[in-house]
N, C-alpha and C positions, 0 to 999 in steps of 0.2 A: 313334262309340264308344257312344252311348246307344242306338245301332239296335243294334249288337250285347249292348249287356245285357239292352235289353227282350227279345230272339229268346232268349235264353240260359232267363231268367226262365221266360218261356212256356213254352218246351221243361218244365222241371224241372215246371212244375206241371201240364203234362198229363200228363206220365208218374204223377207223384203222382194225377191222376184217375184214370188206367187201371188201375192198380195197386191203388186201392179197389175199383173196380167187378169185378175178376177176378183170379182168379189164373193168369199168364201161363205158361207155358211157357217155360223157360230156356235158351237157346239155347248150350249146351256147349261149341260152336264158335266162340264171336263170340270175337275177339281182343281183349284184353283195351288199354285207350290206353296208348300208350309214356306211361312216365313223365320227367321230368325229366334224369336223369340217363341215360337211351336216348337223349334229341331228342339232348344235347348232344354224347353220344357219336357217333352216326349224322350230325351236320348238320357241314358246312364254318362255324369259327365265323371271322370276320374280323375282325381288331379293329385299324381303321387308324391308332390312334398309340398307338405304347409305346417309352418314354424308354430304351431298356435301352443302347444304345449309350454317348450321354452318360455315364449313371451309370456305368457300366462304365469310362470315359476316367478319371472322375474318382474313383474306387473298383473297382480288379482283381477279378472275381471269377468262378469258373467256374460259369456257369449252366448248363450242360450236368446239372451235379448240383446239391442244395438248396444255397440259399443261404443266408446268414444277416440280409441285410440285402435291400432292392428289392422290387416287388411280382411281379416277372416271374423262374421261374427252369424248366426243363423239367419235372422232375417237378410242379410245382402247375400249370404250364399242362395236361401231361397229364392232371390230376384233374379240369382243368376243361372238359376239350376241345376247346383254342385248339387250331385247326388253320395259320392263317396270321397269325401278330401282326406286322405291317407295324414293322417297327422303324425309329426315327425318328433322320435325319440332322440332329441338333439345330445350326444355328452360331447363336450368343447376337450380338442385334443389334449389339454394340460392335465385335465385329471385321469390322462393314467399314468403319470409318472406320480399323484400325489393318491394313487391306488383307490380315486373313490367315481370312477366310472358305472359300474356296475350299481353302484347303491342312487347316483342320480338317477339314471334308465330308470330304475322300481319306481324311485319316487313321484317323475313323467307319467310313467303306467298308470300308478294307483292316480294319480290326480286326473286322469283321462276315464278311468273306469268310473271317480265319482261323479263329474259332469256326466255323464250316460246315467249315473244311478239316478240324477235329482232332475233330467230333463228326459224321461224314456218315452214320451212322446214324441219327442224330438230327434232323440241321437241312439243310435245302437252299436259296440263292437261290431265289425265283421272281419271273420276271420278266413272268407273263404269268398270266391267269387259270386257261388250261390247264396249266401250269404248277404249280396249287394245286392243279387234281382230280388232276392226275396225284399229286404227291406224295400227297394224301390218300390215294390209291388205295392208296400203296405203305407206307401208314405214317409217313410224313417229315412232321416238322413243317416249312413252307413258312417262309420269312422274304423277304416281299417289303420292299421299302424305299421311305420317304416321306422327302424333303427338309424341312423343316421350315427355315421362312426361304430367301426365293429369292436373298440374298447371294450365297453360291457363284458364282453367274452371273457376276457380277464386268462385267458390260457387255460379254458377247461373247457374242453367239447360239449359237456355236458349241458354248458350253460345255451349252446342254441336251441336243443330242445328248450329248455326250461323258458325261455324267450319266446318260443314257439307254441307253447302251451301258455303263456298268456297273452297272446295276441300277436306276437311280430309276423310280418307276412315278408319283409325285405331286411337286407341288412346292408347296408354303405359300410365298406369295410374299411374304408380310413379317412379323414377328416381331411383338418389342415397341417397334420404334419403324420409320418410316418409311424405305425405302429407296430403292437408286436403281430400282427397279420399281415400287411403291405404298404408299401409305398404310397405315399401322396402325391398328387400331381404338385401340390401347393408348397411342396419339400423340397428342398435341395438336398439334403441330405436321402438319398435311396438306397438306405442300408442294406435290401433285400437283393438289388437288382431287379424288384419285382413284388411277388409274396414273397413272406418265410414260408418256412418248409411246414409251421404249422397252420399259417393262412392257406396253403392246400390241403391240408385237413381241414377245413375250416368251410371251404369251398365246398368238397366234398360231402360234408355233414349238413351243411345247408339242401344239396340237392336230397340227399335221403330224407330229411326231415320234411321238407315241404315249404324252404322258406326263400325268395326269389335272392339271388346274387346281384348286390347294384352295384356297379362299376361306376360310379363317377363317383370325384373324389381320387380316383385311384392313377397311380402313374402310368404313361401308356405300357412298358413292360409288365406293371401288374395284370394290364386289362390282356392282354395277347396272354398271358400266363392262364387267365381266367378261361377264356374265348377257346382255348388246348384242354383244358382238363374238366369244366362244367360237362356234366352231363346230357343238363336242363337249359333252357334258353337264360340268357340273364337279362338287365333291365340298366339303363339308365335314370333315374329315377328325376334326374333335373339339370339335365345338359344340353349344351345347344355345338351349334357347328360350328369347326375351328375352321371352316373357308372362309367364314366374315371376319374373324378375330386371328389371325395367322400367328403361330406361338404360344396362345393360351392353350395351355396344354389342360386347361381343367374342361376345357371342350373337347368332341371328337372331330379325330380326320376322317376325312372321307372314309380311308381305308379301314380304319374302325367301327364306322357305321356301316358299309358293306359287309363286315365279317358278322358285327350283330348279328343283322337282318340276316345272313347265311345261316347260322345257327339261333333262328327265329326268333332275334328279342326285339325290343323296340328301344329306341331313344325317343325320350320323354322331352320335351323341349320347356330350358328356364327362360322368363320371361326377363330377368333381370337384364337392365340394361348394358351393363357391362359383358355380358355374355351374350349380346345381338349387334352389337358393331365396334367396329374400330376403336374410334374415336371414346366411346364412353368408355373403353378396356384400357384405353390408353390414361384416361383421368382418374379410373380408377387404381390401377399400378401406382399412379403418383399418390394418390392418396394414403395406399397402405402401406408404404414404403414411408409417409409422413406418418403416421399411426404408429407403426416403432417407433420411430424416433421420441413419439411423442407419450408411450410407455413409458421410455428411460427417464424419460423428463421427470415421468409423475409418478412413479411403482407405487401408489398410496389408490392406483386403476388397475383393472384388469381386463386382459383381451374382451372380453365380451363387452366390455366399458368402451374399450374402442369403437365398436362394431355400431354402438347404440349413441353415444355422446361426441365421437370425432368429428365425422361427416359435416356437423353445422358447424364445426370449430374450422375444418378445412374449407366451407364453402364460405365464411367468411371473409378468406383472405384468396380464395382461387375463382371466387366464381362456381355457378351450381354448374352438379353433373350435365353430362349433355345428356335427354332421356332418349331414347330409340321411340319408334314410334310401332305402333298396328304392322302396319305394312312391314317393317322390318324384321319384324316377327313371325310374319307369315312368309316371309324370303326362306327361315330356313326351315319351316315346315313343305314348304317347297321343293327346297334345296334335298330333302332326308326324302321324298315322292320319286323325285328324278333320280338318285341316285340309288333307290331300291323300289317303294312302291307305295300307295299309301297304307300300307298293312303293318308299317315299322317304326310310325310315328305318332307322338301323345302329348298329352300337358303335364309338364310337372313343374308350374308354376313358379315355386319357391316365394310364394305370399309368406308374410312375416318373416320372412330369413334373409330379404333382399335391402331393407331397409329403403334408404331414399329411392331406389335406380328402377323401378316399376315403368314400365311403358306410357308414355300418352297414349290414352282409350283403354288400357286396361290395368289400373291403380288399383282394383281389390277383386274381391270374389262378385261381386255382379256384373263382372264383365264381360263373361261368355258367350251372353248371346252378341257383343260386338267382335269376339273373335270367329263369329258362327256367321255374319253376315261377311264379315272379310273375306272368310272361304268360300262361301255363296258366292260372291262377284269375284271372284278368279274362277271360276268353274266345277269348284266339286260338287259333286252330288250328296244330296244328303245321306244315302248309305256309306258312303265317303266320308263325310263330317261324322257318322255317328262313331265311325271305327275310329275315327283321330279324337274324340270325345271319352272313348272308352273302351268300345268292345277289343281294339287291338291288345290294350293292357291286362285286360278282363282272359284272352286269350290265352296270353301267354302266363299268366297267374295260374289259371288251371291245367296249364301244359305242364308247372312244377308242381305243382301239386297232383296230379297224373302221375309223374315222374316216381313222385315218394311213394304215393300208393303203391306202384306196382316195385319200387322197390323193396318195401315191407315185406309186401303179400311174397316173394321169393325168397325169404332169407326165413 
């Protein structure tokens, strides 16, 4: 990042010599640089997790037109250029101990397939990277889909095909607490040490299948567990660097994002504020630590009750979040450039799943193009921004799905 400011700097002040020493001739024809709101418009933007299903399960609402409440709705996506927002097939880790994970997931699916059925000028499945340039091509905003928590599986291989044939393209293989596939970062209890022994089958069946492996969510020995036996590149699907946040272990280390980017995945960076600095990680630990307690209180609530109803009950008596800002956010897009390349970093928002802690300057889906002008004035290049916008993810999507192909075509 500092070789690219120094080249920047230098450039500006030779031109400032040249421009002393003569007066140049203006070249009439030179095109002028796309601005911010052309990259976003012109670039496939991918943003691999957004809550809109959930919130939707849990609050009706027709996003096909403005909403009133959520940070995802078609018109502000359109302002802002999302081209493919991967919508996220959330099940909340308590229902696989009351066995009804799998039958939520269907019920996410089929509610996401009928939104496409009553808006298909608008929205389309994509189930495949080609799939996204096609729709872009045609105007359709794409809706690929990410499982979020590998519950659903329920302990039968069978079922990531079956997940796979209707739409999943990723799968987060464990939530906020530990499952019968792996460890959570968010657990204390890491029963596995890692995966179980059928979360690497689990792993494995993914790469044959065609469906990307997303390591956040997962505890760091799940993820080096994953990183040794993946075939296929994996994905973090909405994780930020644990160099800002030291100890959140739901972000990566350094050492983690290098080993990605060695076996070609990318970390997707969450915009939540608690997962871009110190300080907001620090209020927010206090908060969900007050959030149990405040369970016990009430059991008449449930976790997702917390998620959605606490927050104004704790900012009443704490004070609001602190929010992170633009620039804080572009630190560890920064941060993920320096420390491998920009070929290994993406957005993966986490609109609707973040609840209050959203960035100043980027509070919903039309905010792109001001994360597209941030990168503009630090110096990337637009073929630069388009790979952090999408094509890096689009990449590595069809490198697993490569993967399955030719694993098929040989057996």
């Amino acid at each position: 990042m500092m070789n690219r400011i120094l080249v920047i700097a230098a450039t500006s002040l030779l031109l400032a010599a040249c421009n002393e020493s003569a007066e140049l001739p203006v070249d009439s024809t030179a095109a002028a640089a796309p601005d911010a709101i052309t990259i976003a418009g012109n670039s496939i933007i991918v943003d691999t997790h957004i809550d809109v299903p959930y919130r939707l399960n849990a609050k009706p609402e027709d996003i096909s037109e403005a909403t009133e409440s959520g940070d995802f709705d078609y018109p502000r996506a359109v302002d802002g250029g999302l081209n493919a927002p991967f919508m996220s097939i959330y099940t909340p880790a308590s229902l696989e101990a009351e066995g009804k994970s799998k039958e939520v997931a269907e019920t996410l699916i089929d509610m996401l397939n009928g939104i496409v059925a009553q808006s298909p000028d608008k929205f389309a499945i994509a189930r495949s990277p080609s799939d996204v340039r096609e729709q872009f091509a045609a105007g359709i905003m794409s809706l690929p889909m990410g499982m979020e928590n590998g519950s659903p599986i329920e302990g039968d291989l069978a079922n990531i095909r079956h997940f796979y044939d209707r739409g999943i393209s990723y799968i987060t293989l464990a939530h906020s607490l530990s499952n019968h596939i792996s460890d959570s970062s968010y657990d204390t209890n890491h029963q596995w040490n890692g995966l179980s022994d059928f979360g690497k089958d689990v792993v494995l069946e993914m790469n044959r299948v065609g469906i990307m492996v997303d390591i956040s969510h997962v505890s760091d020995d799940a993820f080096w567990q994953v990183m040794e036996i993946s075939a296929a590149p994996a994905i973090a699907s909405h994780s930020s660097a644990r160099h800002f946040t030291p100890d959140f272990e739901r972000n990566m280390s350094d050492e983690m994002i290098l080993k990605l980017a060695e076996c070609g995945g990318v970390i997707q960076i969450n915009f939540g504020s608690s997962f871009i600095t110190a300080e907001a990680r620090e209020y927010s630990t206090a908060r969900s630590d007050a959030s149990k307690q405040w369970l016990i209180d009430n059991p008449e609530y449930t976790e997702v009750d917390s998620y959605r109803l606490f927050p104004a009950i704790y900012a009443a008596e704490n004070g609001a979040l602190p929010f992170a800002t633009l620039d804080q956010v572009l630190d560890h897009i920064d941060h993920v450039v320096d420390l491998t390349s920009v070929d290994h970093v993406g957005i993966g928002s986490d609109y609707d799943g973040v609840g209050d802690s959203l960035p100043i300057g980027l509070k919903d889906v039309a905010s792109y193009p001001t994360l597209v002008q941030g990168l503009l004035d630090r110096g990337y290049s637009e073929e630069d921004i388009r790979k952090i916008l999408g094509e890096n993810l689009l990449r590595v999507w069809q490198a697993v799905q490569d993967y399955a192909a030719i694993t098929s075509s040989s057996t």
